[in-house]
N, C-alpha and C positions, 0 to 999 in steps of 0.2 A: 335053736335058731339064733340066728347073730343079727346085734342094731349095727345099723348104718349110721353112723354120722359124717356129716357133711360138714367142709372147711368154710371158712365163711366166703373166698370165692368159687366155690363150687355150688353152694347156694343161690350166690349171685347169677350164675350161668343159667343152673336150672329154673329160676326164679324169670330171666327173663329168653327161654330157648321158645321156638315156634311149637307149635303142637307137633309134630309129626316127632321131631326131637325132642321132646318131653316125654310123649310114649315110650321112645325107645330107653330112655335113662330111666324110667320109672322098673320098665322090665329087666334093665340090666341090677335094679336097686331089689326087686323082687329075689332075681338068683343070687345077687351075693349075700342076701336073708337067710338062704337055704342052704348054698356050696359055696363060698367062696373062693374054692383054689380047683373046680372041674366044671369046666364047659369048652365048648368051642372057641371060645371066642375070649379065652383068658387065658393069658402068659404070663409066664415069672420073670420078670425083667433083670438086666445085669448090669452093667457100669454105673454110672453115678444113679440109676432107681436101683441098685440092687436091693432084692431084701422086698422091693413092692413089688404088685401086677398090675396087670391093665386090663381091662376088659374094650374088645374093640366094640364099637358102633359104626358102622358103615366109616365115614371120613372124622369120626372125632373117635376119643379115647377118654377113658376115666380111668386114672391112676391111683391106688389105694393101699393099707396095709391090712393084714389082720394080725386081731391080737385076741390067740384060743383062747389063754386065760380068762381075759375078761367078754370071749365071746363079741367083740367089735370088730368091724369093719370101718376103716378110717378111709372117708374119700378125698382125697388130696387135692385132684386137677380132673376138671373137664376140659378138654381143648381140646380144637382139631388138632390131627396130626401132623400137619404142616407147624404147627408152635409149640406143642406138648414138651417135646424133646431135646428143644433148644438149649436145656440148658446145663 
């Protein structure tokens, strides 16, 4: 199984997201414990994220890396997908 660690604005979000959005990050934190690079709803990103993925949630996104070695999951950015990309 792989840890998840969280950036310290990713914390912030999840720290202050409503319930219904906290469930849903809680289970996306679940699968990338288990698989991080196979599910539905996870892509390998290219241009400026190349090299991370994303895991969709309805209208927001969690951008992340893995690293097999050390068995982590590095979560980068919670943001909706109107602001995730911008940059």
């Amino acid at each position: 199984m792989y840890e998840v660690i969280l950036s310290p604005e990713a914390t912030d979000l999840y720290a202050r997201a409503d319930r219904p959005l906290a469930r849903k990050i809680a289970r996306c934190f679940a699968q990338l414990e288990r698989q991080p690079r196979r599910h539905n709803n996870i892509k390998r990103l290219t241009g400026a994220f190349a090299g991370h993925f994303r895991y969709r949630l309805g209208d927001w996104r969690v951008i992340y890396s893995v690293d097999d070695a050390g068995q982590r999951v590095s979560v980068l950015v919670i943001a909706h997908r109107s602001e995730v990309y911008l940059d």
